[in-house]
C-alpha positions as CSV (number, residue, x, y, z in Angstrom):
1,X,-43.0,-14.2,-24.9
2,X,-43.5,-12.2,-27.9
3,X,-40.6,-12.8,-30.5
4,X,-40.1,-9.6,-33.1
5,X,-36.6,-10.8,-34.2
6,X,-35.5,-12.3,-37.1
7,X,-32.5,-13.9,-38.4
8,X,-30.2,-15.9,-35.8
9,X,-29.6,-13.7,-32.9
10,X,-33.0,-12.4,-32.4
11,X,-34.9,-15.8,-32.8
12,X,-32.4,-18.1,-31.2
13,X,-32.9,-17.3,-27.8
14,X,-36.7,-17.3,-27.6
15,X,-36.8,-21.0,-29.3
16,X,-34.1,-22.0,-26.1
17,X,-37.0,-20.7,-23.9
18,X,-39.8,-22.6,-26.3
19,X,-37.6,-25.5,-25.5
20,X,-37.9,-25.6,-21.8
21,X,-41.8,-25.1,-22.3
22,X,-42.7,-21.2,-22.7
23,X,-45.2,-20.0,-24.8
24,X,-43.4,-17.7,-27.6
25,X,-45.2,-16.1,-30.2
26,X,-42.7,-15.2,-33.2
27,X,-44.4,-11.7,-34.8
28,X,-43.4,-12.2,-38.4
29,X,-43.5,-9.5,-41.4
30,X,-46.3,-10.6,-43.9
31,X,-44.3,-11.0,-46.4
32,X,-41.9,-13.4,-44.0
33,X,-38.9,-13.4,-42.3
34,X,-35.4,-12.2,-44.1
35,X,-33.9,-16.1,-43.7
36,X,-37.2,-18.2,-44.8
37,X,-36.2,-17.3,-48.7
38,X,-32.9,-19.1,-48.7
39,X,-31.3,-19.7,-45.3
40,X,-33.3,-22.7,-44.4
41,X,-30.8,-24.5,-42.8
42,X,-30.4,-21.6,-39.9
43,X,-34.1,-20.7,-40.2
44,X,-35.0,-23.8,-38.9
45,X,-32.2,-23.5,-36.4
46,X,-33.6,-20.9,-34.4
47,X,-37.5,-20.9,-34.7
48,X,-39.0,-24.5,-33.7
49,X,-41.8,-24.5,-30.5
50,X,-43.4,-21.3,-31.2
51,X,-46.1,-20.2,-32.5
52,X,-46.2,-18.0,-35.4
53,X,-48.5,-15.1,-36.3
54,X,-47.7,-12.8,-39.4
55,X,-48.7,-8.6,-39.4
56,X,-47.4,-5.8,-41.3
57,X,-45.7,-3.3,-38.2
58,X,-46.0,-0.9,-40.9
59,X,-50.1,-0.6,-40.6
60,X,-51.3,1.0,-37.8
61,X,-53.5,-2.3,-37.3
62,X,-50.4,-4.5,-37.2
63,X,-48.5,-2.5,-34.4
64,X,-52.2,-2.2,-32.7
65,X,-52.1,-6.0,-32.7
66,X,-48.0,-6.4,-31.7
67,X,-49.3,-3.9,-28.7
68,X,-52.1,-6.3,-27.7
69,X,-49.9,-9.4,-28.0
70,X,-47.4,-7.5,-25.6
71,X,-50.4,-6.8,-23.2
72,X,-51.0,-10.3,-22.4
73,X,-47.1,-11.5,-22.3
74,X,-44.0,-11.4,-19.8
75,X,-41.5,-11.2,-22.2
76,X,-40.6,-8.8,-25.4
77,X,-37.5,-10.3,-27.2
78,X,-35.7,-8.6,-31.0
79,X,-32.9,-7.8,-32.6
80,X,-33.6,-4.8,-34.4
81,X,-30.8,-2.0,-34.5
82,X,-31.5,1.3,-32.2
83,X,-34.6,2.9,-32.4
84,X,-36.4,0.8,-35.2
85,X,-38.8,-0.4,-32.8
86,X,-39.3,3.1,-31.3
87,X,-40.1,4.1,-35.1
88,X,-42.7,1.3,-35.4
89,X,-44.4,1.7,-32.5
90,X,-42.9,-1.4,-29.9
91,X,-40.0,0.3,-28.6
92,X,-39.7,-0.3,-24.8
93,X,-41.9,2.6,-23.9
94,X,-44.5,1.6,-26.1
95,X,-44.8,-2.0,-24.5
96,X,-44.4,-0.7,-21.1
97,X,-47.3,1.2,-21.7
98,X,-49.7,-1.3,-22.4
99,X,-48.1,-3.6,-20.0
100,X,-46.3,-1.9,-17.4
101,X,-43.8,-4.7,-16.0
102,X,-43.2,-5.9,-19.1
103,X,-39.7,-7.5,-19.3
104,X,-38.0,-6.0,-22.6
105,X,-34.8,-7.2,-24.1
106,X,-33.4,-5.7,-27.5
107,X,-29.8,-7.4,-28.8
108,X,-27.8,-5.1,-31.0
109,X,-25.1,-5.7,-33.0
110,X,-22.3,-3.0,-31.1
111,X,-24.8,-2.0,-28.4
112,X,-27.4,0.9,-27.9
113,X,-24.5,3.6,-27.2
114,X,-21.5,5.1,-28.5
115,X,-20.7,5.9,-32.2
116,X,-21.8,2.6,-33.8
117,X,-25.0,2.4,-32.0
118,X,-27.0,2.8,-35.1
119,X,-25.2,0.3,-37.1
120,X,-26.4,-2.8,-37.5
121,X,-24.7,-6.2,-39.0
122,X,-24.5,-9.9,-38.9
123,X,-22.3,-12.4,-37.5
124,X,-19.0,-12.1,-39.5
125,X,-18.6,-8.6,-38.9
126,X,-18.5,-9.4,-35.0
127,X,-16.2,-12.4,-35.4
128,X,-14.2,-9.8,-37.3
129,X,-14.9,-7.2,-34.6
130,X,-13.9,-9.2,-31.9
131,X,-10.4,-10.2,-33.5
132,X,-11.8,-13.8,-33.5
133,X,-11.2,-14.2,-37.6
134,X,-7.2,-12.5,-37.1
135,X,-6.8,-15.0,-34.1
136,X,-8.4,-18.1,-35.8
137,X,-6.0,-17.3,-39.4
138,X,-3.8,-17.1,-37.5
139,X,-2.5,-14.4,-38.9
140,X,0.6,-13.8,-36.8
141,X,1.4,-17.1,-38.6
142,X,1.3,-15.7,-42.1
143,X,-2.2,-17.2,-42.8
144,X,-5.2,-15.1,-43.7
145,X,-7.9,-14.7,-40.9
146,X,-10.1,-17.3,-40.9
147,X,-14.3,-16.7,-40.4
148,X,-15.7,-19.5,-38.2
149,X,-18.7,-21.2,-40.3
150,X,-21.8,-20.4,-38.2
151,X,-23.1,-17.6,-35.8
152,X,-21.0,-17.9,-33.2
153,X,-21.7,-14.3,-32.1
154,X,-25.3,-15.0,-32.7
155,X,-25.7,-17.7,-30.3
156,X,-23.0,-16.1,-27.7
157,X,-25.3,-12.9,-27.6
158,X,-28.6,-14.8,-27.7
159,X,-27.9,-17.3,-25.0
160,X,-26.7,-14.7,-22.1
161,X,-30.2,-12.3,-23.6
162,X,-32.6,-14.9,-22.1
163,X,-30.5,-15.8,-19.5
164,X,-30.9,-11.9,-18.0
165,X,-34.6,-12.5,-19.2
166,X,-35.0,-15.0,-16.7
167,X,-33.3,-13.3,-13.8
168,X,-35.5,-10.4,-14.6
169,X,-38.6,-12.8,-14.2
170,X,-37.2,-13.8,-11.1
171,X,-37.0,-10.2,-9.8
172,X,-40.5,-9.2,-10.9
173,X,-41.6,-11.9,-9.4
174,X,-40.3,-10.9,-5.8
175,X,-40.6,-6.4,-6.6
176,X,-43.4,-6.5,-9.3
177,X,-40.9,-3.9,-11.4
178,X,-40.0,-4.9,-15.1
179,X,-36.9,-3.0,-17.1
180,X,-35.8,-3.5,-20.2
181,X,-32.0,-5.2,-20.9
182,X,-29.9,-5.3,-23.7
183,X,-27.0,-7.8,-25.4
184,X,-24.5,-8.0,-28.6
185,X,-23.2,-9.6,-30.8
186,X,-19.6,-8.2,-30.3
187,X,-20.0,-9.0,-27.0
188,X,-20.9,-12.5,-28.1
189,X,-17.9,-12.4,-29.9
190,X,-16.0,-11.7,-27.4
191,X,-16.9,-14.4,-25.1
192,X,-14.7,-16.5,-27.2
193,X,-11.6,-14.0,-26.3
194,X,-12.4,-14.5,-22.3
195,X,-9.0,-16.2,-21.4
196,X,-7.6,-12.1,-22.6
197,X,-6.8,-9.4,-20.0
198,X,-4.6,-6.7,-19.2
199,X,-2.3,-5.9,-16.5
200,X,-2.3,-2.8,-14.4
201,X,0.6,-1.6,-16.7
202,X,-1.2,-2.7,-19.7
203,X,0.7,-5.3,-20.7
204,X,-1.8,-8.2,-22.6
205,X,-2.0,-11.6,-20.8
206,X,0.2,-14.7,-22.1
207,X,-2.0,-16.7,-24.3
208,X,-1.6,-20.0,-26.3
209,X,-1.4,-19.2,-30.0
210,X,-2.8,-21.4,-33.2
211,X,0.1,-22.9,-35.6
212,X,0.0,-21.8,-38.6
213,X,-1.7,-25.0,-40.0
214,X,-4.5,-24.9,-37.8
215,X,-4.3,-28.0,-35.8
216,X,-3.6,-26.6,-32.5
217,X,-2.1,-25.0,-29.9
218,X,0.4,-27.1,-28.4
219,X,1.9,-30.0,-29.5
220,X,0.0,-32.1,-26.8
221,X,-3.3,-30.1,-27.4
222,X,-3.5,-30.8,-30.9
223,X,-5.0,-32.6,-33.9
224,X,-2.8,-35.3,-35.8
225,X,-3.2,-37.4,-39.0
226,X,-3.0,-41.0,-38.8
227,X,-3.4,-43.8,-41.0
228,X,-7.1,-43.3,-42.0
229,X,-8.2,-39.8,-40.8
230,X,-7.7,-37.4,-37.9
231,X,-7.4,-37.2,-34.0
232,X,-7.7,-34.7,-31.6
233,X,-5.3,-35.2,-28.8
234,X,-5.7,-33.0,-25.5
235,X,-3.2,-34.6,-23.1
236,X,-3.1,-31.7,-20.8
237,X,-1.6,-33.3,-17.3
238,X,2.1,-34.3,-16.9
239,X,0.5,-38.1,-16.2
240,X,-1.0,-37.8,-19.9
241,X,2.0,-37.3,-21.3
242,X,3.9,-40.1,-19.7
243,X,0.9,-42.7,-20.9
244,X,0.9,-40.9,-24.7
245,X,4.3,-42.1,-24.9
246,X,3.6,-45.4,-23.5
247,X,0.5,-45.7,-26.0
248,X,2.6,-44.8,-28.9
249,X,5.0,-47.2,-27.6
250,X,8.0,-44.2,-27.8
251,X,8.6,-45.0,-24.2
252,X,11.9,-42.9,-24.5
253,X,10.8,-39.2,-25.1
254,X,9.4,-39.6,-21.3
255,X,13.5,-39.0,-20.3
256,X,14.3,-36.9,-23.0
257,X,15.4,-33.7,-21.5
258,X,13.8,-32.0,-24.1
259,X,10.8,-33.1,-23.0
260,X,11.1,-33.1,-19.2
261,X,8.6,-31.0,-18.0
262,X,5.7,-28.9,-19.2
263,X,7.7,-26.0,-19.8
264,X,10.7,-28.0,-21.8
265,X,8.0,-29.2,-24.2
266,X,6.4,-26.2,-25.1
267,X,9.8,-24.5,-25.3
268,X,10.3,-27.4,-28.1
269,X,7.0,-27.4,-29.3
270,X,7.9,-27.7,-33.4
271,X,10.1,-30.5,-32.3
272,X,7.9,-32.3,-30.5
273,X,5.2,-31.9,-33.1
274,X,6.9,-33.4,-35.4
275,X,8.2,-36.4,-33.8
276,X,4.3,-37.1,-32.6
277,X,3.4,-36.6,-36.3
278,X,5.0,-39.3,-37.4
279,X,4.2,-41.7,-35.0
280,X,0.6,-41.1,-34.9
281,X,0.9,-41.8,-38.9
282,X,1.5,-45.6,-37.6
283,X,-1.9,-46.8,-36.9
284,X,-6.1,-46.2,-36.9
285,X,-7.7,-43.5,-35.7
286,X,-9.6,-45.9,-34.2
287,X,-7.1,-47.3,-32.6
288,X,-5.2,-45.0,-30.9
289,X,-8.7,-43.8,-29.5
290,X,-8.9,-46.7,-27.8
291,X,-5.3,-47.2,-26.8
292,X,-5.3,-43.6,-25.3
293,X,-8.7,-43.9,-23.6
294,X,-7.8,-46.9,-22.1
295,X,-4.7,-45.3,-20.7
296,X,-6.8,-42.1,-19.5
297,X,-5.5,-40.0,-22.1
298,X,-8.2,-37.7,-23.7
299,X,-8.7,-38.0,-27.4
300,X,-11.2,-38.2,-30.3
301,X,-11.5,-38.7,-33.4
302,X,-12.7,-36.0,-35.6
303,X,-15.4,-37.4,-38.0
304,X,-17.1,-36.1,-41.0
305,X,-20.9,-35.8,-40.0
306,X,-22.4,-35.7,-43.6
307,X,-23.6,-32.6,-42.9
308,X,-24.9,-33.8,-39.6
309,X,-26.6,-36.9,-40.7
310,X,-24.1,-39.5,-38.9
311,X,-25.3,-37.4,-35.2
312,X,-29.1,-36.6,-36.0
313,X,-29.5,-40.3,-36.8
314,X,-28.1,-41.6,-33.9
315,X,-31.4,-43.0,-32.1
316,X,-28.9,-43.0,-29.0
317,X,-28.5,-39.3,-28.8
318,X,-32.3,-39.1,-29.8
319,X,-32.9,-41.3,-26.7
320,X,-30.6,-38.9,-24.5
321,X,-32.6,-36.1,-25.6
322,X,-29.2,-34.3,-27.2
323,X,-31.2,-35.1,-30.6
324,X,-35.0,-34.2,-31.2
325,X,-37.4,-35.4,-33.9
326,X,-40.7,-33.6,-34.8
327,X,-43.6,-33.8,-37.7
328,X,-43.3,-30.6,-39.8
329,X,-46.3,-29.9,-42.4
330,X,-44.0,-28.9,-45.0
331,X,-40.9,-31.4,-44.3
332,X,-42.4,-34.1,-42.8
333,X,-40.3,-35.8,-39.7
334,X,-37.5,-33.9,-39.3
335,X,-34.2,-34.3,-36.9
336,X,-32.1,-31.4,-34.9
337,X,-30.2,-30.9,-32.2
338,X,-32.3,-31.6,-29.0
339,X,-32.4,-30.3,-25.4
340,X,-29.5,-27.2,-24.5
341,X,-29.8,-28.5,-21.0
342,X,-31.9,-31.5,-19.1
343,X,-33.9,-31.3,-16.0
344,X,-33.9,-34.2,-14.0
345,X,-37.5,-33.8,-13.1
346,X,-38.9,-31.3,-15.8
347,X,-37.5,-32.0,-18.7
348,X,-37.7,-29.9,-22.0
349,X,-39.5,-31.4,-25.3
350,X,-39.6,-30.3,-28.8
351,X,-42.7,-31.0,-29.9
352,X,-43.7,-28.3,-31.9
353,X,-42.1,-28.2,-35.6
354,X,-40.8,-24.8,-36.9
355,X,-44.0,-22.6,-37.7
356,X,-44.9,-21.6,-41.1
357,X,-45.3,-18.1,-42.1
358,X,-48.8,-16.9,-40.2
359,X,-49.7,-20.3,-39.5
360,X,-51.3,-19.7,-36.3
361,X,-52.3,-16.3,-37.1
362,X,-55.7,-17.1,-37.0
363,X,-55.7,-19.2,-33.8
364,X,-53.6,-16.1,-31.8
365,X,-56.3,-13.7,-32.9
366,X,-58.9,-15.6,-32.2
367,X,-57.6,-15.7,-28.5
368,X,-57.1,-11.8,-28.3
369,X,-61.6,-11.7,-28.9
370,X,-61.6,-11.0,-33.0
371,X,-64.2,-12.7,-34.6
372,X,-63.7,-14.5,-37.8
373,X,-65.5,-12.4,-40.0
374,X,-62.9,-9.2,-38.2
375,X,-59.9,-11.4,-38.7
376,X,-60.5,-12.2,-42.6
377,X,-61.3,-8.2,-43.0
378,X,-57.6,-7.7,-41.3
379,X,-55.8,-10.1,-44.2
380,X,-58.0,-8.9,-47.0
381,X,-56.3,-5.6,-46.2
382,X,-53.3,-6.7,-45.6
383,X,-52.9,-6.6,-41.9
384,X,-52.7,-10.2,-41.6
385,X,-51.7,-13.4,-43.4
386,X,-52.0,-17.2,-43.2
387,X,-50.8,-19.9,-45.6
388,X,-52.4,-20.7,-48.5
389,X,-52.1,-22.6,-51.3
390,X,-49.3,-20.2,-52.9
391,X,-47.3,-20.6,-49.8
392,X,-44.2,-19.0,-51.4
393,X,-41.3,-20.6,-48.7
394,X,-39.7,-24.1,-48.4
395,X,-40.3,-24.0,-44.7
């Protein structure tokens, strides 16, 4: 696969493939991609397992070398808004012509028609889009809306783009015939609005709603204080709710005819709310985990990670695979979230660490027949670049 994108949603998707073992060549400007500068966090998020080879699409060289990369790949993957890639000389057409079953997915931010085709954006504006930020205030609640904290639209739009990447393998595999396919991020976005629809008569579905402190969206669905931190309650089953009562040893709200049936407590929701409040304030977290597990009641508690550090240094996730651990030449050993899925008999690694700028520039070139003397001609002119010992970027 040959990866043009940058930032989150163009990049994310190729590393899930880099994951389960393809071999994805990121295509990075010379002077690097927009997030190596100061978004090392997400950078490194979305471009471990592939190898990285830096040209300037702006040279006639560079987009002669993007076109010969294309000719020896399956897959052409960015995120660049409509017709930029036409303008630089990779647009569908162009890769199709040098490699005529070539399977070509662009994600846009609105999609490639109507009239914000040509606009392009970032993840907030499709949260905001999408009504996800009004939702998440709530702001029917009197709250302002609320932005979630990472690309939620960027991963929802990445995730089903190599997804139709793959079934589009699977057909040229059976026809021969490639096409190109397209995703967004509002649709992304809108993933997360799924439970919505609209009658015949347009009336909008019946959905829960957020309380206006954010904790949940029924009194049994919920998050609660309690003596030393928080819990997340989701006792969703008429059974649950008799043994929460039984846990919290307020064996009397089970015949309270408040309280009778599912319906009778979300009527009384506030009510309810508040009398679970106060009894969850009794105890642990810990301890009402376990009392509530043990009675088959789901609930969790809701930890600080340190940033992650509490999960990534888990060595039984690592062991699970849900955590991976690589060298980096920069970083040194490093820990991230591991496998998106696990094979029973072909399981994914991550062994390859998050590429430097150009690092294997040389190398790729080298594979496509230039010479060494050809390929230092290429970066003394610009065409190409490596690290050296003025490698500008943290990562």
């Amino acid at each position: 696969m040959v990866d043009f994108g940058q930032y989150l949603a163009g990049p994310y998707g190729p590393m899930l493939l880099a994951d389960l073992g393809a071999d994805v060549i990121k295509v990075e400007p010379t002077r690097g991609d927009g997030m190596r500068g100061g978004f090392i966090g997400p950078f490194m998020g979305c471009q471990r397992g592939k190898r990285d080879v830096a040209l300037d699409l702006k040279h006639p060289d560079g987009v002669r070398l993007a076109l010969e990369l294309v000719a020896t790949a399956d897959m052409v993957h960015h995120n660049m808004t409509l017709g930029t890639a036409d303008r630089l000389g990779i647009g569908y057409e162009h890769c199709k012509a040098v490699r005529p079953d070539i399977l070509y997915c662009n994600t846009y931010m609105y999609g490639p028609v109507g009239p914000l085709a040509h606009f392009g954006g970032v993840d907030p504006l499709a949260q905001a889009a999408a009504g996800l930020e009004w939702e998440e205030g709530p702001v029917a609640e009197g709250n302002p809306p609320l932005w979630y904290r990472y690309g939620h639209g960027d991963v929802a739009a990445a995730i089903p783009s190599v997804t139709a990447l793959l079934i589009a393998l699977y057909h040229r595999n059976r026809t021969g015939e490639g096409q190109s396919m397209w995703a967004s991020l509002l649709h992304g976005a809108m993933l997360y609005t799924a439970d919505s629809w609209l009658a015949a008569d347009g009336t909008p579905s019946p959905r829960p709603t957020l309380d206006r402190e954010q904790l949940g969206l029924d009194a049994l669905y919920r998050l609660y204080e309690t003596e030393d931190g928080w819990l997340q309650l989701a006792a969703v089953r008429d059974d649950h709710w008799v043994a929460l009562c039984r846990v919290l040893r307020r064996d009397e709200l089970v015949n309270d005819p408040r309280f009778a049936t599912a319906a009778d407590r979300k009527a009384h929701r506030a009510e309810l709310t508040a009398l679970l409040a106060d009894a969850f304030m009794a105890d642990l977290a810990t301890n009402w985990r376990r009392g509530l597990r043990s009675a088959g009641v789901p609930a969790e508690i809701s930890v600080d990670t340190w940033d992650g550090e509490t999960i990534l240094f888990d060595d039984e996730l690592l062991r699970a695979g849900v955590v991976a651990e690589y060298e980096h030449p920069l970083l040194g050993r490093v820990r991230q979230f591991g496998n998106l899925v696990t094979f029973s008999d072909t399981p994914g690694h991550q062994e390859r660490a998050t590429p430097m700028c150009g690092e294997h520039t040389r190398e790729i070139l080298g594979a496509l027949g230039y010479a060494d003397a050809a390929i230092d001609d290429l970066r003394a002119r610009g065409v190409v670049t490596w690290p050296g010992d003025d490698y500008p970027f943290g990562v």
